[in-house]
N, C-alpha and C positions, 0 to 999 in steps of 0.2 A: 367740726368747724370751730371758729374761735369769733365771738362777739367781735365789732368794729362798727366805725361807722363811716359815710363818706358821702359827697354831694349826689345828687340826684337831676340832672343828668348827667352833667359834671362841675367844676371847680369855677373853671370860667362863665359860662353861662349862669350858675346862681350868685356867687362871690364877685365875678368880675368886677374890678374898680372899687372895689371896698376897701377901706384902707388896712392896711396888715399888722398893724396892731387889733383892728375889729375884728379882724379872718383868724388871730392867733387867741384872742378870747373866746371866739365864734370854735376854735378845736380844742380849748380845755373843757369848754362846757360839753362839748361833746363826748369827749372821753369820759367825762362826769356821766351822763347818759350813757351809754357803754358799760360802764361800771355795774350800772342801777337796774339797767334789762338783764344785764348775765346774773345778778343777783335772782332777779323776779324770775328769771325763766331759767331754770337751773339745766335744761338740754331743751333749747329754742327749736330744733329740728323735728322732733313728736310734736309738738304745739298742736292744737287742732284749734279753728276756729278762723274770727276775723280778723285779732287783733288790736292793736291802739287806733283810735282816732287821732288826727293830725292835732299838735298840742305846740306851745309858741311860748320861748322861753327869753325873758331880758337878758341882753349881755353888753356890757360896755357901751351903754348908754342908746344902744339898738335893741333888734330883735332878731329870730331866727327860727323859721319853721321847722317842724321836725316829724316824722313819724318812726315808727319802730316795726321792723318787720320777722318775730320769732322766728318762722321757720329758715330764713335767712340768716338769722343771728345779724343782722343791720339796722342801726341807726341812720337814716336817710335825714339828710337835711338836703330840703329842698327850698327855699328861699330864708335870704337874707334882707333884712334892711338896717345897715350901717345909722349912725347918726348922722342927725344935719352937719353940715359942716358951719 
């Protein structure tokens, strides 16, 4: 398997109406995250255990939920909140 990440249940439903400069910083940071799990868990697939607790990271003047799921190799981000307008 190959680390990734990606919305949780999908794109529309967490992102929808978020402006796309927020959804295009909302997937650098992700890939950043991505990066940082394939580091820490060097074959995500033997993992044993529970894993991350859901952790909430700033981006472009919002925020964005996320959790990490080793045996998966997945970065789930399941909610966004864009800035005020």
């Amino acid at each position: 398997m190959t680390w990734s990440w990606e919305y949780l249940p999908d794109e529309e439903q967490v992102a929808g109406g978020a402006p796309e400069e927020f959804r295009a910083a909302v997937g650098r940071k992700a890939d950043e995250l991505v990066r940082a799990a394939e580091a820490l868990y060097l074959d995500g697939t033997t993992f044993e255990g529970s894993g991350e607790p859901m952790r909430y990271v700033d981006v472009a003047g919002g925020l964005f939920a996320y959790f990490v799921v080793p045996r998966l190799e997945l970065v789930a981000v399941c909610q966004v909140t864009p800035p005020p307008v």
